[in-house]
N, C-alpha and C positions, 0 to 999 in steps of 0.2 A: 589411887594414884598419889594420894595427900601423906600416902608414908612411906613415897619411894626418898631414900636419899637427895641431896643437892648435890653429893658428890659420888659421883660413881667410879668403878675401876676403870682404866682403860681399857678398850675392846679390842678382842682378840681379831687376830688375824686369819687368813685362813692358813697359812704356816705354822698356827699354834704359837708365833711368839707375840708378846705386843706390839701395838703399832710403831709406838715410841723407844720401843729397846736398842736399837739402833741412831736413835738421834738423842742422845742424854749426855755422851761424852763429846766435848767441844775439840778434842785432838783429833779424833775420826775425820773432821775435815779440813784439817792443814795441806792434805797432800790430794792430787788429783792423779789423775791416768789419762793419757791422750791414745782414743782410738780414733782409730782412720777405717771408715764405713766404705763401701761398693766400690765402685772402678774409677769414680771420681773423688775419693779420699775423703767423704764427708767429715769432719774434724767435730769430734767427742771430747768435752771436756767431763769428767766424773770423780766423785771423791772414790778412792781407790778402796778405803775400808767399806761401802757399801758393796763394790766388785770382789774383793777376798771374802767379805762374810758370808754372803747369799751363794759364791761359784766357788768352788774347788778348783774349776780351771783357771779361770783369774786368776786364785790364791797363788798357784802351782807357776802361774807366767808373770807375776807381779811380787811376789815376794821369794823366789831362787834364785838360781845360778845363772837363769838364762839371759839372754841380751835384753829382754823386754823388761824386764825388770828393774837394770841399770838404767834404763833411757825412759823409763815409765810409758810406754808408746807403744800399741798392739796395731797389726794392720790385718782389717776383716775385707778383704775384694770383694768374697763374692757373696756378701749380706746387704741383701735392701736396703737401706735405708731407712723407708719409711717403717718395716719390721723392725729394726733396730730404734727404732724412736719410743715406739709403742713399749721395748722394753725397758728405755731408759724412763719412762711414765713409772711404769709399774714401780722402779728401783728406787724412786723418790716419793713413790705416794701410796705407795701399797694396794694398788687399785689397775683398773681397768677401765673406770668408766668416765663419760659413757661408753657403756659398751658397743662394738658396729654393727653399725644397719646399711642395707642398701635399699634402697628404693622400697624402704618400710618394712625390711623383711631381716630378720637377721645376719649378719655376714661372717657365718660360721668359718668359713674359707680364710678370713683374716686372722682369726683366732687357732686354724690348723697352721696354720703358714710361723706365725707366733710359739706355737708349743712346740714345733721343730728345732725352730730357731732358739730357745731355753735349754731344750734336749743336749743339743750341739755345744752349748755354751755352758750346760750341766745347772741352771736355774732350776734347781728342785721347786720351790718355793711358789716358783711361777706357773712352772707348767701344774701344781695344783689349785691354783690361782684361775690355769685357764681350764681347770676341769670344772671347779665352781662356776665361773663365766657361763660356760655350755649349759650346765644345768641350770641356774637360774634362767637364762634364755630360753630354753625348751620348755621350762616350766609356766614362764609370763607370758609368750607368745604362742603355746601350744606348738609347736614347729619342731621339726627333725633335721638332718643335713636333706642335702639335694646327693644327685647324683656324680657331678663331679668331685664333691666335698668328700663322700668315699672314695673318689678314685687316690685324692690328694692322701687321706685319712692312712690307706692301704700301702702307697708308692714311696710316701716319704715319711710316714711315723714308723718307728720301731715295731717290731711284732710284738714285743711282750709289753709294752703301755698299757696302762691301765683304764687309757681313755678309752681306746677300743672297746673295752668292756663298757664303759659307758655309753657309748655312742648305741652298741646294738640292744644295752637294755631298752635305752629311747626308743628303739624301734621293736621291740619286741613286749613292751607295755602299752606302747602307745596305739593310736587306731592307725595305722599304717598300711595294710593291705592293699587298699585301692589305690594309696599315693606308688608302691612300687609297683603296680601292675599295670598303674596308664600312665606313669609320668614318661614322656619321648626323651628324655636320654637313660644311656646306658648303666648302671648300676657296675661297682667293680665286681668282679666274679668273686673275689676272696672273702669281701665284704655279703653278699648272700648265701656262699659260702656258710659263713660262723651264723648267721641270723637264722639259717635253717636248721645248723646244730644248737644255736640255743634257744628257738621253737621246740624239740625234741625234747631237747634236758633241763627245761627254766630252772631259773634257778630260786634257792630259797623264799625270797620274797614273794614270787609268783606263784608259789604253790600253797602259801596260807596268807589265813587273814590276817587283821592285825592283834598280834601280841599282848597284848594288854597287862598290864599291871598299875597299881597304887604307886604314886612317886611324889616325892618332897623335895621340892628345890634347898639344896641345903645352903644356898646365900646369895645374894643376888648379884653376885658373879654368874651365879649359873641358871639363875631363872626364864627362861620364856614365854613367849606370847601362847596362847591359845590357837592351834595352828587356826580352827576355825572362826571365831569371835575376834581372836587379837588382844582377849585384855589379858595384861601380866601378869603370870603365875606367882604369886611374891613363898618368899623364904618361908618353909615350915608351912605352907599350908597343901593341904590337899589335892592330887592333880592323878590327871590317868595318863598315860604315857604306853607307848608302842615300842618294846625292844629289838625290833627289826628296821625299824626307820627310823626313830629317833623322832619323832611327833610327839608333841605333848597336847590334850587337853585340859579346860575347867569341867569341873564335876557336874555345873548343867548342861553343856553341851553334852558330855557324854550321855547322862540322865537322859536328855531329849530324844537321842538318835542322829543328832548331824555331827557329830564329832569323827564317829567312820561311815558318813554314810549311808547310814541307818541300816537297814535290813535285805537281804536278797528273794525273800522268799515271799515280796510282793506286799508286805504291811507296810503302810505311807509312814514318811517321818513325821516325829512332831514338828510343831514348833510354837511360839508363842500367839496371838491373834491380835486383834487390834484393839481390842477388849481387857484391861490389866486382868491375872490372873487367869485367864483361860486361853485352855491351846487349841492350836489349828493344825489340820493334818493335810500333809501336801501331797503331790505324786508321790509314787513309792519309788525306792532308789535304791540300789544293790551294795552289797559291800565293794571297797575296794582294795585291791590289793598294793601291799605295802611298795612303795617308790624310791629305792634307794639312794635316787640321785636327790633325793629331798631332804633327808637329814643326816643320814648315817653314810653319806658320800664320801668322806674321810676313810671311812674305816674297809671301805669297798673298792673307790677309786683312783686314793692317792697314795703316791709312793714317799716315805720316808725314809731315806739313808740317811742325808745331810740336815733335814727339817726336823724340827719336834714333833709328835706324833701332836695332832689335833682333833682325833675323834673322840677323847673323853672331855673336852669342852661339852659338847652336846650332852645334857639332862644330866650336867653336873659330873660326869665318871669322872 
């Protein structure tokens, strides 16, 4: 850790550009845009250059020919409010969090109601914003949507989203079974639907182990932690890495057996004991199969027209 830099680059976004690229010219915010939110005019003040850069629709109503453009002043009626605040979060901080919870549970339903409302508004940037939101969520809380979250999921997101694909690999990797076959409400039909064609046809990830090859973070722009351990992979040395997910290990983890999990075929993992220098072997514990929503989520579930592509961030590409 004593030869990492004091000065690091700034960190990327999940748009692929920097955080800071947008706040470095001091003209960008001379001029604002007044939106007027729900049925009672909520009144928006925003710099305008953050609304044309991140939206094409903006771009298109704020810098043409049309009237909203002369009078700088858009009116949204039938937008929440409180979803439109959440987006004006994100537009100033490049974030989401904290992210929501309800009653200590995740509240995926805010975050679909959100990716509509980006769709609508053509927020590229966002709605992959809230696909990483989702996956980090599913991932730290072990949790899936509910049953109305599909209904929402199915009713008012686009058919060809990319989330979709997300959402059923979450339920098609994850232990799910029993949560849809006793949960008392209803499940959309469209949504079991796709989960049963992609039970049938899994896809890549679930059909092999993990990948593996030799990788060398080529500078510590592009280095990471040890998915398992956590300590940082530094520049030019040594690491194992997974070309389906995007996971990286250190060379002992992998050497041990906890890096994937060790073994299927019923030999315990190692690990080290309490004893310097000598190991201890634990339950035995199966491979697992690669999780895309885990690293290589970019390149599987986000859409890039307007955005820079951000899946060669990940293990350096």
């Amino acid at each position: 850790m004593a030869r990492i830099p004091a000065t690091l680059p700034p960190p990327y976004t999940t748009t692929g550009t920097r955080a800071a690229s947008l706040r470095t010219n001091a003209s960008d915010f001379s001029t604002t845009a007044e939106i007027l939110v729900g049925p009672d005019r909520t009144r928006y003040l925003i710099h305008t250059s953050l609304l044309t850069k991140q939206s094409p629709y903006f771009r298109a109503a704020l810098t043409s020919s049309f009237l909203e453009a002369s009078t700088q002043s858009i009116s949204l009626p039938d937008i929440h409010p409180e979803t439109f605040t959440l987006l004006v979060e994100w537009l100033y901080n490049a974030t989401l969090k904290p992210l929501p919870f309800k009653e200590d549970k995740p509240a995926y339903y805010t975050l679909l109601h959100l990716y509509i409302l980006a769709d609508r508004l053509c927020f590229e940037g966002l709605r992959n914003h809230i696909v990483d939101a989702i996956s980090d969520l599913a991932e730290s809380t072990n949790s899936v949507l509910t049953p109305s979250d599909t209904r929402l999921l199915y009713e008012g997101v686009r058919e060809d989203a990319k989330i979709r694909e997300l959402v059923l690999d979450l339920f098609a990797f994850k232990k799910t079974d029993k949560l849809i076959d006793t949960h008392p409400d209803r499940w959309h039909a469209g949504f079991l639907r796709d989960l049963i064609v992609r039970l049938k046809r899994p896809c890549k990830q679930a059909m092999q182990r993990h990948t593996q090859r030799m990788w060398l973070p080529k500078s510590w722009e592009s280095t990471r932690a040890c998915d398992n351990c956590r300590v940082i992979l530094p520049p030019l040395q040594g690491a194992i890495a997974c070309d389906e997910c995007c996971c990286a290990w250190c060379i002992p983890c992998a050497g041990e057996g906890v890096a994937v999990a060790s073994w299927e075929d019923g030999r315990p993992s190692m690990s080290y004991g309490a004893e310097a220098g000598k190991k201890a072997y634990g339950a035995p514990r199966k491979w697992e199969s690669c999780r895309p929503w885990k690293g290589s989520r970019c390149m599987v579930y986000h859409e890039h027209r307007e955005t820079e592509a951000c899946w060669e961030v990940f293990m350096g590409r």
